[in-house]
PAZAPA-4460 file (N, C-alpha, C; in steps of 0.05 Angstrom, whole numbers, plus 32768, in hexadecimal, padded with zeros to 4 digits):
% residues 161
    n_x    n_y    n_z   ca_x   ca_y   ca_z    c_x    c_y    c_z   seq   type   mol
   8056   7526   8481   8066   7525   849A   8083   7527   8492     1      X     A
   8095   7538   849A   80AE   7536   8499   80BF   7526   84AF     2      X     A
   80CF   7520   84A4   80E4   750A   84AA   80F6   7511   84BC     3      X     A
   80F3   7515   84D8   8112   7523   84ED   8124   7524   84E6     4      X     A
   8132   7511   84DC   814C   7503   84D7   8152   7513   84BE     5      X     A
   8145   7516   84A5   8150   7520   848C   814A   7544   8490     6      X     A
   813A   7542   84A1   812B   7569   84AF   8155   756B   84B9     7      X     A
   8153   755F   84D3   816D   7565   84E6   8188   756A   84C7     8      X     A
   8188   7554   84B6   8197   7558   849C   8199   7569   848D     9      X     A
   8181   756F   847E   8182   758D   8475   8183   75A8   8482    10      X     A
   817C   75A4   849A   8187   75C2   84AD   819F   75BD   84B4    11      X     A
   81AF   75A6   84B7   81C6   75A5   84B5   81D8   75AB   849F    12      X     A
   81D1   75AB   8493   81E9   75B8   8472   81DD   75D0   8471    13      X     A
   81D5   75E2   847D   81D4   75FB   847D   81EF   7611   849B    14      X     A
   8202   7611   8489   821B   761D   84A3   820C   762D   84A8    15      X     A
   8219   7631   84CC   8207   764B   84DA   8224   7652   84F1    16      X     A
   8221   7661   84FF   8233   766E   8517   822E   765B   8529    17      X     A
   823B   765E   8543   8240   764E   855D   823E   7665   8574    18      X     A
   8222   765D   857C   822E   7675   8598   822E   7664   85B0    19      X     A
   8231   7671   85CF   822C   7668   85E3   8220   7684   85F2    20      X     A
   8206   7675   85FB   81F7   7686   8609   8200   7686   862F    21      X     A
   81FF   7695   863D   8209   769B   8656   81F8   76A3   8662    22      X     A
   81F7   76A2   8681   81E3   76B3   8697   81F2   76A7   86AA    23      X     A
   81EA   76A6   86C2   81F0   76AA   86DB   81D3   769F   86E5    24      X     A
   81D9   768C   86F9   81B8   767B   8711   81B5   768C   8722    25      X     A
   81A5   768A   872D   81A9   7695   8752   81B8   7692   8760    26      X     A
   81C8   767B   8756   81E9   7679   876C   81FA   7683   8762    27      X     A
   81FA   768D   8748   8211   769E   8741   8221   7689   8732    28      X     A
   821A   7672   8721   8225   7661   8712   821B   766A   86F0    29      X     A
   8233   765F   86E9   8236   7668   86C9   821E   7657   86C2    30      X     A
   8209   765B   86AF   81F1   764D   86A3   81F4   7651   8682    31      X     A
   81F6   7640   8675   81EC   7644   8654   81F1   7630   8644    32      X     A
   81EB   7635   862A   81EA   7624   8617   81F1   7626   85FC    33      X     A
   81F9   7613   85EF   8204   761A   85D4   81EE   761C   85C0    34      X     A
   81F6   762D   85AF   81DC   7631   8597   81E5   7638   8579    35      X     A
   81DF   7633   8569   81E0   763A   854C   81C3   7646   8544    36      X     A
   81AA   763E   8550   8199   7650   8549   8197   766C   8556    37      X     A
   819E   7686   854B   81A8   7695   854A   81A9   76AD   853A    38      X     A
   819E   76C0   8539   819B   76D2   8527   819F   76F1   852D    39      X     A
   81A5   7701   851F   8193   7720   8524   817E   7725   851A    40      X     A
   816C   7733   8529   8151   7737   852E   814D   7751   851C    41      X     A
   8154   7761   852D   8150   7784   851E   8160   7790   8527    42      X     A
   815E   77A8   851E   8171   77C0   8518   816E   77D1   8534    43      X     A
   8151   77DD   8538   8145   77EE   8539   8127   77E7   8546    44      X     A
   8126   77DB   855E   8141   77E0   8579   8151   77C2   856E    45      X     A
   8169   77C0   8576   8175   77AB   8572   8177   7793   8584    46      X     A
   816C   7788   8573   8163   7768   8581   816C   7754   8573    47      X     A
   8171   773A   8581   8184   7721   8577   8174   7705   8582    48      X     A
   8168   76FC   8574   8157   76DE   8580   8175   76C4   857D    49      X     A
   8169   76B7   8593   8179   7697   858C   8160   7680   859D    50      X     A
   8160   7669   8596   8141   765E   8594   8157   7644   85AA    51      X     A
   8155   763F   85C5   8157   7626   85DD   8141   7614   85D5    52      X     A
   8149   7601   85DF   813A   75E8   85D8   812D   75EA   85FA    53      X     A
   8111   75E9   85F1   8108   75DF   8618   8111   75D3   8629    54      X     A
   811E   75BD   861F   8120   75AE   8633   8145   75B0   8637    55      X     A
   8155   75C6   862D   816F   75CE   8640   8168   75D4   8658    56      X     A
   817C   75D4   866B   817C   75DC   8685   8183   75F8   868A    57      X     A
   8187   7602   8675   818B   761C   8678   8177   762A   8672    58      X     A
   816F   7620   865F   814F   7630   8656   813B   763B   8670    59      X     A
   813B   762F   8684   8127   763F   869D   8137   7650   86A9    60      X     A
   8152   7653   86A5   8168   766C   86B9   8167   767F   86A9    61      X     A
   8165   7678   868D   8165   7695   8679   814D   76A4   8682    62      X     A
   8139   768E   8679   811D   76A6   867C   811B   76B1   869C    63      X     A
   812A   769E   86B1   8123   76AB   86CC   813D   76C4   86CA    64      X     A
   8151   76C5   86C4   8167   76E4   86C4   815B   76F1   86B0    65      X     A
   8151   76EB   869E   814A   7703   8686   815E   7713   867D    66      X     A
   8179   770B   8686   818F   7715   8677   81A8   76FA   8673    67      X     A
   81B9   7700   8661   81CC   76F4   864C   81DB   76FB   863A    68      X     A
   81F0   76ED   8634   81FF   76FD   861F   8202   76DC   8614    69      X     A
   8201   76EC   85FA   820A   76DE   85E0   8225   76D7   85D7    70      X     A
   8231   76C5   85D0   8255   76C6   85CE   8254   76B2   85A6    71      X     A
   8256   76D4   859F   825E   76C2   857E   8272   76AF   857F    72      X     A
   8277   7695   8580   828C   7688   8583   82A0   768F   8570    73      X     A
   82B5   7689   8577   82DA   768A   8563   82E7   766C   8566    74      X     A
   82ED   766C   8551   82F0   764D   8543   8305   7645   855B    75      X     A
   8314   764F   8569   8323   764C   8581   8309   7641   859C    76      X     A
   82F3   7641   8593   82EB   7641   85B5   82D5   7623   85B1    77      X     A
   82E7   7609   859C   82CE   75F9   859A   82CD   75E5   85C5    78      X     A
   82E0   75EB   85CE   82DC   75DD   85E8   82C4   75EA   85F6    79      X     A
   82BF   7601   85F8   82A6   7614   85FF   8296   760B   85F1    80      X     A
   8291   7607   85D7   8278   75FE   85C4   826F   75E2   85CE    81      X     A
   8281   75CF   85D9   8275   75B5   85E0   826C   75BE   85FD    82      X     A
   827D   75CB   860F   827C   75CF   8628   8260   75D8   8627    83      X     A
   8250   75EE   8621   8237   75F9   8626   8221   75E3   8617    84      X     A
   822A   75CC   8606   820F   75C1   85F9   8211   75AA   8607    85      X     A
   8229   75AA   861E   8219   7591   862F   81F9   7592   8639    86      X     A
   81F2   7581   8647   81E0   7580   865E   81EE   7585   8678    87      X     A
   81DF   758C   8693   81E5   7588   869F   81EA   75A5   86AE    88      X     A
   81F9   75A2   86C6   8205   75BD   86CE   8221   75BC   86C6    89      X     A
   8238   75D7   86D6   824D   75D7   86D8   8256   75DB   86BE    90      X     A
   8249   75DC   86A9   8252   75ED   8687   826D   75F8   8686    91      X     A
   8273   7609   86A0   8286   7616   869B   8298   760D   86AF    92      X     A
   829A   75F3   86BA   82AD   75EB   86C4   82CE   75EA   86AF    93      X     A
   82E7   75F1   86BD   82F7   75FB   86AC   8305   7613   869C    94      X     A
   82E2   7624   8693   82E7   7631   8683   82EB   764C   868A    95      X     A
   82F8   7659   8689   82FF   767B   868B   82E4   768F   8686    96      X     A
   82E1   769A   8699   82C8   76AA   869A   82D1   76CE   86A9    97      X     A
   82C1   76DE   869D   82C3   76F2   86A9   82A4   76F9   86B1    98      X     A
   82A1   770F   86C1   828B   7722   86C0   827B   7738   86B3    99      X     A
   8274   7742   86A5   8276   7752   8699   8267   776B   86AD   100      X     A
   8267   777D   869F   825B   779E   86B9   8237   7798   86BD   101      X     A
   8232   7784   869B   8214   7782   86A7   8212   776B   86B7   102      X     A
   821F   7756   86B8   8214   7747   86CC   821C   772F   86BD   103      X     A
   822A   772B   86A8   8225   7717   869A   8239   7706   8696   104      X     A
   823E   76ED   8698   825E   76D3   869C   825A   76D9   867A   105      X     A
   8275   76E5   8673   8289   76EB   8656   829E   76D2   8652   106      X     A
   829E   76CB   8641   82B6   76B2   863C   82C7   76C9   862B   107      X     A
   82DF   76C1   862D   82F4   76D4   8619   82F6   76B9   8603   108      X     A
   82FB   76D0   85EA   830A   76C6   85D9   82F0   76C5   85B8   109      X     A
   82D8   76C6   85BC   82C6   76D5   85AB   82CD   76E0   859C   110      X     A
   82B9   76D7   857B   82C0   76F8   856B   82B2   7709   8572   111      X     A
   8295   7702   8584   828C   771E   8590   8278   7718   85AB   112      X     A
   8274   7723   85B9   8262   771A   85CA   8245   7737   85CB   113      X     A
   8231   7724   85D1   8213   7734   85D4   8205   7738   85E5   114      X     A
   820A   7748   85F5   8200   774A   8613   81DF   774E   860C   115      X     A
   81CC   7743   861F   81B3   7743   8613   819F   7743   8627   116      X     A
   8186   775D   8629   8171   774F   863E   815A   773C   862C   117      X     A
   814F   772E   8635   8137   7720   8630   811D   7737   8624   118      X     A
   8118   7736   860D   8105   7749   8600   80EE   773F   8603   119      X     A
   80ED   7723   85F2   80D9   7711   85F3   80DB   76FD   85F3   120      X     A
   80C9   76E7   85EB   80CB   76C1   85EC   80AF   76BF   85E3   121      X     A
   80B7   76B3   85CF   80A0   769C   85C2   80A1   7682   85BB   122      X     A
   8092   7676   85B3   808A   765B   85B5   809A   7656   8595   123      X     A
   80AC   7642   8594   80AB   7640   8574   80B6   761C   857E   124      X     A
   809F   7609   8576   80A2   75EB   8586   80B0   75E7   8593   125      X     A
   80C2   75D2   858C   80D0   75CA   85AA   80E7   75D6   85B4   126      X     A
   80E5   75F8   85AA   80FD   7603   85B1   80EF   7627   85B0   127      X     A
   80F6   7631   85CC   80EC   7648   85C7   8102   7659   85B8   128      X     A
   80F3   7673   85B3   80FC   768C   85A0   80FD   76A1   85B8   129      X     A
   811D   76A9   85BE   8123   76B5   85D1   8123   76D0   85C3   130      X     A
   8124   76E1   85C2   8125   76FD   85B8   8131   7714   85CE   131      X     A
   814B   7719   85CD   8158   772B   85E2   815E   774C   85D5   132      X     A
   815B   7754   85E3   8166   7778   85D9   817C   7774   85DE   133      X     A
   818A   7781   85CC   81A7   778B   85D5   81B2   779E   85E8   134      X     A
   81BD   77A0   85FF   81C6   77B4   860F   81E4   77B7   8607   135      X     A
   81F6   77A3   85FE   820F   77A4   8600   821E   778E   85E7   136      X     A
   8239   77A0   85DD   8246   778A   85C5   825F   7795   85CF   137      X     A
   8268   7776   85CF   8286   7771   85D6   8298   776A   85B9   138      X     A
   82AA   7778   85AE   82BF   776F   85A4   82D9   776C   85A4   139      X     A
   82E4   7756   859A   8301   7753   85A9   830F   776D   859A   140      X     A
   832B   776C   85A2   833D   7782   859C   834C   7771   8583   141      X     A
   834B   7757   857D   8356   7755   8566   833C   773E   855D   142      X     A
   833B   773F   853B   8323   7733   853B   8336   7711   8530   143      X     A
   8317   7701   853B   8323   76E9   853D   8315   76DD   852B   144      X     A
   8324   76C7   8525   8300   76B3   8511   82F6   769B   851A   145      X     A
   82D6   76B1   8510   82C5   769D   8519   82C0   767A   8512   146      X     A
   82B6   7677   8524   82A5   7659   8520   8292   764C   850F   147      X     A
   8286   763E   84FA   827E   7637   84F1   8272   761A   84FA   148      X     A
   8258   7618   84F4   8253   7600   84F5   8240   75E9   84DC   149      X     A
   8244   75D4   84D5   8237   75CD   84C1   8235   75AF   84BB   150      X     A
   8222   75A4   84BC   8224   7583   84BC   822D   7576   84CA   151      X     A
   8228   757F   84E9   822F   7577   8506   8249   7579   8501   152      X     A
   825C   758D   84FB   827E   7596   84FA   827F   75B8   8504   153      X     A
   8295   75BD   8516   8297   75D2   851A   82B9   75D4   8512   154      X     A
   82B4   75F5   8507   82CE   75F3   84F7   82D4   7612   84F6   155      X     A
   82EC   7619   84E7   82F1   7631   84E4   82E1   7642   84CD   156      X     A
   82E4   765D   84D0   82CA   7660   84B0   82EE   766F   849F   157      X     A
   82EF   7666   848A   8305   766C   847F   82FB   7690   846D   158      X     A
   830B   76A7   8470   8303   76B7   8468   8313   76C0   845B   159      X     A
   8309   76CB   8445   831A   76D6   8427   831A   76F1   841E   160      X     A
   8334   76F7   841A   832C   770B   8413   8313   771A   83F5   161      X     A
***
């Protein structure tokens, strides 16, 4: 049997990115959630998984829109990173939102954003495996740096030449 506590620890000392996932309800309110599980999928067609925990409140608006965009966080946007891993509604109370042409609430200030329909969903325990195609990539006009996260710390990722 493994141990939660020392499991949550050692996946914790592994740094990973910060995103915030986005959609839109049926009333037309900003919906999402923050995530570090997060990956690219493939090439060819290009697909990008990030794995919600069931029991977010966002997790039943994703699978009911079947669309979303992805927002690679920038070490500038940790108030958005807490803002989306609340509970609750109103996530984006505050926060600066646009539209995008597909349909999708964009936060500025990203090193990139991933516009995405719903491909697939699987079961992977207490957190499904979202799998979106890519329809659309947003990048800023100047690049920013990203977010980092690691041992419950979110921080800047320092880059060298």
């Amino acid at each position: 049997m493994i141990d939660s506590v020392v499991y949550k620890n050692v996946m914790g000392a592994f740094p990973s990115g910060v995103t915030v996932i986005t959609t839109l309800d049926k009333q037309g309110q900003v919906v999402g959630l923050t995530a570090s599980a997060f990956s690219a999928l493939s090439l060819e067609p290009a697909l990008v998984l990030f794995c919600p925990n069931y029991s977010s409140d966002s997790y039943p608006v994703l699978i009911d829109n079947k669309r979303f965009a992805i927002h690679l966080l920038s070490a500038d946007q940790q108030a958005e990173a807490y803002a989306f891993a609340r509970k609750g509604k109103d996530k984006a109370e505050g926060l600066e939102w646009t539209l995008s042409e597909l349909g999708n609430p964009i936060l500025p200030g990203a090193t990139a954003v991933i516009e995405c329909e719903l491909w697939r969903e699987y079961e992977g325990g207490d957190h499904a495996i979202m799998v979106g195609a890519v329809k659309n990539l947003i990048l800023p006009e100047q690049p920013v740096t990203p977010m980092v996260y690691c041992r419950g710390k979110m921080g800047a990722l320092a880059l060298t030449a």
